[in-house]
N, C-alpha and C positions, 0 to 999 in steps of 0.2 A: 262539070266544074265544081260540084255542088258539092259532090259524092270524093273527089279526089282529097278538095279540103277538110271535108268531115273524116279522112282516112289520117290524113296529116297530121291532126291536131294531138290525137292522142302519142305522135311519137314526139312531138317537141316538149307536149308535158312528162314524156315518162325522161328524157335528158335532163331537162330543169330540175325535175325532183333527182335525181343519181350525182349532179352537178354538186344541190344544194346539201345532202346526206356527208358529201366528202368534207364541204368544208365547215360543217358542226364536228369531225371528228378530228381535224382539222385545229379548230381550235379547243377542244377538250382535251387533245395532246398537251397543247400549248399551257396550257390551264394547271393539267396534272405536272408536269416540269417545272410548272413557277412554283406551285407548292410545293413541288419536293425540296426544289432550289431553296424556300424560305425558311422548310422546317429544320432542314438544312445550318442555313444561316444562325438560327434562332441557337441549335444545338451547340454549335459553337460559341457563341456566345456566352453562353451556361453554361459550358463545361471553362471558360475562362476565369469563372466567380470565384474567389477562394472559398473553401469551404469553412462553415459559419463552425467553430469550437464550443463542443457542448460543457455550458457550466457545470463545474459540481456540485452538488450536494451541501449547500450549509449545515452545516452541524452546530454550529451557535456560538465558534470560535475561531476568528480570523487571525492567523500568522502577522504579525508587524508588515512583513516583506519578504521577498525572495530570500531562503536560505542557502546560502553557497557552500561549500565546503573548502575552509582555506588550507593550505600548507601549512599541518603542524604536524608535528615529528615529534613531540615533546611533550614532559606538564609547561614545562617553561613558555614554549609555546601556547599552550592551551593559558594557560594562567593570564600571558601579555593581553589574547584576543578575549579575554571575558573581563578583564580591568577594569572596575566602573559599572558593569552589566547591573540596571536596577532590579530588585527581587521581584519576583511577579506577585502579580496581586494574586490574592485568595478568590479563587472559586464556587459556591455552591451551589448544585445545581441536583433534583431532585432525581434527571432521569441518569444520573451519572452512578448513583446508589445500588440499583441492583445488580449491578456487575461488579464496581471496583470490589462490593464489599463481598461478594463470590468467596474470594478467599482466606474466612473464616471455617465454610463447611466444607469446601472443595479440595478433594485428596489432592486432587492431579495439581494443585497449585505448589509452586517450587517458593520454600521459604530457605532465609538466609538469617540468624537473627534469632532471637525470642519473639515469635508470634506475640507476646500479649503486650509488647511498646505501645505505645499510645499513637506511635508516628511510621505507618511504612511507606517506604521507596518502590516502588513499581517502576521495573526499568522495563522500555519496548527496545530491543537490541534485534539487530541482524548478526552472529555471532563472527562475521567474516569481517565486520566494519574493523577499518582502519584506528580509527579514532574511537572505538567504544574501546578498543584493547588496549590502547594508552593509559586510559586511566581505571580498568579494570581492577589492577591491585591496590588502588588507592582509594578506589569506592570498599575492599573489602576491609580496609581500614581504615575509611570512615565508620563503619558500620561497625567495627570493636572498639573504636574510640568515644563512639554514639549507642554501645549496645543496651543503655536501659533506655532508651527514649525512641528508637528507630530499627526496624530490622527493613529486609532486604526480600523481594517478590519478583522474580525474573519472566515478563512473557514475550512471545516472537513477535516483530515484525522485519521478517527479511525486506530488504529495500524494493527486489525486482518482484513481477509479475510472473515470470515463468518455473516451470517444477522444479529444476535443479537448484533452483533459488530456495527453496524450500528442505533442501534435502540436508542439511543442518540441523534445521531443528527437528525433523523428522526423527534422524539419530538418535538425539538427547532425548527426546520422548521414547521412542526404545528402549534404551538406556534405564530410562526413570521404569518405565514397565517392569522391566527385570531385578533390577536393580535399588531404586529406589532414589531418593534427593539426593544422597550426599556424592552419586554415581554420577548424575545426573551434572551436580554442580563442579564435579570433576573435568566433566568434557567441555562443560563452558568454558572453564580456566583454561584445558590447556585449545580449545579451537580458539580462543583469542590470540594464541600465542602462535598458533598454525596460519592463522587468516583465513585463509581462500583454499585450503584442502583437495582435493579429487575425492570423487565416490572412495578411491580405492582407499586412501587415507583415512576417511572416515570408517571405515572397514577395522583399518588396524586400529585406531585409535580405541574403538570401540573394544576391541580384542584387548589391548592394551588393560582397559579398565576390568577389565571381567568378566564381560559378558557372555553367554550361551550362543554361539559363533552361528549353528544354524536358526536356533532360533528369533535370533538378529535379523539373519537376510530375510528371513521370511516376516518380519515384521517390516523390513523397508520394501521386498519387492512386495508386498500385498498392496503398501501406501495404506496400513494400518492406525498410524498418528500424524497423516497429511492433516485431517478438519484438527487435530489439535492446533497445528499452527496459522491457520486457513482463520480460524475463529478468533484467535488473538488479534491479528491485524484485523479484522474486519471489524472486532469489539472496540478496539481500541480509538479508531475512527469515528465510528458512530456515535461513541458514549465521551471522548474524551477530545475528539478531534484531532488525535495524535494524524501529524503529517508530515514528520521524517523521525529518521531512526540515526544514533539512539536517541528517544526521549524520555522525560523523566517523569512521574506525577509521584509527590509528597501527598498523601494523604489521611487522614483525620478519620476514624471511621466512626468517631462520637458524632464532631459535629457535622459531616460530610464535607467540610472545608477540604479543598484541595490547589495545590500551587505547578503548573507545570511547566516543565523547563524542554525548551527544546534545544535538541544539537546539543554539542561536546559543550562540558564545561569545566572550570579548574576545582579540585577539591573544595578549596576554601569558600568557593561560590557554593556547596552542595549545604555546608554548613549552615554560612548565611540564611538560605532559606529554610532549614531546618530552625534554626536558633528562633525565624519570625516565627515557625508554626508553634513553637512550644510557646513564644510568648500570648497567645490566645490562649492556653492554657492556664496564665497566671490570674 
């Protein structure tokens, strides 16, 4: 009897323990499926959150408010929506200096003007803008109606982010390689007049003006004077806070004094702030 129970026992513990193996795996299933289920959950969750919008960059000068671009088709136009507009204050600011004033020693800088006026206009233009070509011929007579006191400094900021955005000013920098300023400040006049061009247009346009037809393309497909225009807008940002096209900066290269005007404005508005910068001069 003795002998029969001593045989027993070790089969009722080897059951118990296989019994009890199952239902630890048993519940580590259950375990790993509740976690899947919550990492689960969690994940959804989080991908529900809007995504948080990274600020820019202070540059040390903040816009009033949103610039819209309204329906003008005109100076008429333009004139009605700057009516009133008060002049901006004067600026000066130290690290704004080594660049604006660049274009005293710098070849590649595109003048309009008698360099040696006490007062030049730095326009940032995207040459396709609707609105910088409105008043295109009226800035250029501004600047012979202003020409002992103001001459005229043209650098890029196309508006978009992508190459073909770029491929305007690309041109005119060609252009100015071969050809020089006055070639140069040809194709701006007439790309105002074109607007929004094709590669191909730009092509003839350029042809139009003069220039060495192959040695053209190979200066646009190399992407030869991309960082020309690449460095305009990005200077312009960083040193001046320009943040939309076209904009304007009036500046003083005595005193570093500078006034900037953003977005389209009427002639008579351009003088106005001209007339304040000369009067620091009296």
């Amino acid at each position: 009897m003795n002998e029969k129970q001593g045989t027993d026992q070790p089969t009722v513990a080897t059951g118990t323990s296989s019994s009890g193996g199952g239902s630890k795996k048993l519940i580590i299933t259950i375990l790993v499926i509740l976690c899947i289920a919550l990492i689960a959950l969690l994940l959804f969750f989080l991908l529900q959150q809007p995504v948080p919008v990274e600020e820019e960059e202070d540059y040390g000068r903040k816009l009033p408010g949103p610039i819209l671009t309204p329906e003008l088709d005109s100076l008429e136009d333009i004139d009605q929506y700057t009516e009133g507009k008060p002049v901006p204050s004067p600026i000066i600011s130290g690290k704004t200096d080594p660049w604006i004033f660049m274009y005293y020693n710098a070849p590649e800088e595109h003048i309009r003007g008698d360099p040696t006026t006490p007062i030049v206009l730095i326009e940032y233009a995207d040459m396709r803008s609707r609105l910088a070509g409105i008043i295109q011929d009226t800035l250029k007579q501004f600047i012979e109606d202003n020409k002992d006191k103001v001459h005229w400094a043209y650098r890029h900021y196309p508006f978009g982010g992508e190459d073909k955005d770029y491929l305007p000013g690309q041109a005119s920098e060609c252009i100015f390689l071969q050809l020089g300023d006055d070639a140069f400040w040809e194709f701006v006049d007439r790309m105002y007049k074109e607007r929004n061009p094709s590669i191909d247009k730009l092509y003839s346009l350029a042809d139009e003006i003069g220039v060495d037809n192959s040695e053209f393309r190979n200066c646009m497909e190399s992407n030869r004077t991309y960082n020309f225009v690449l460095e305009d807008k990005q200077r312009a940002t960083v040193y001046e806070g320009i943040q939309v096209t076209p904009s304007f900066t009036f500046y003083n290269p005595e005193t570093g004094e500078m006034r900037i005007i953003d977005g389209i404005n009427a002639p008579k508005y351009f003088q106005a702030v001209l007339d304040a910068m000369l009067q620091e001069l009296d």
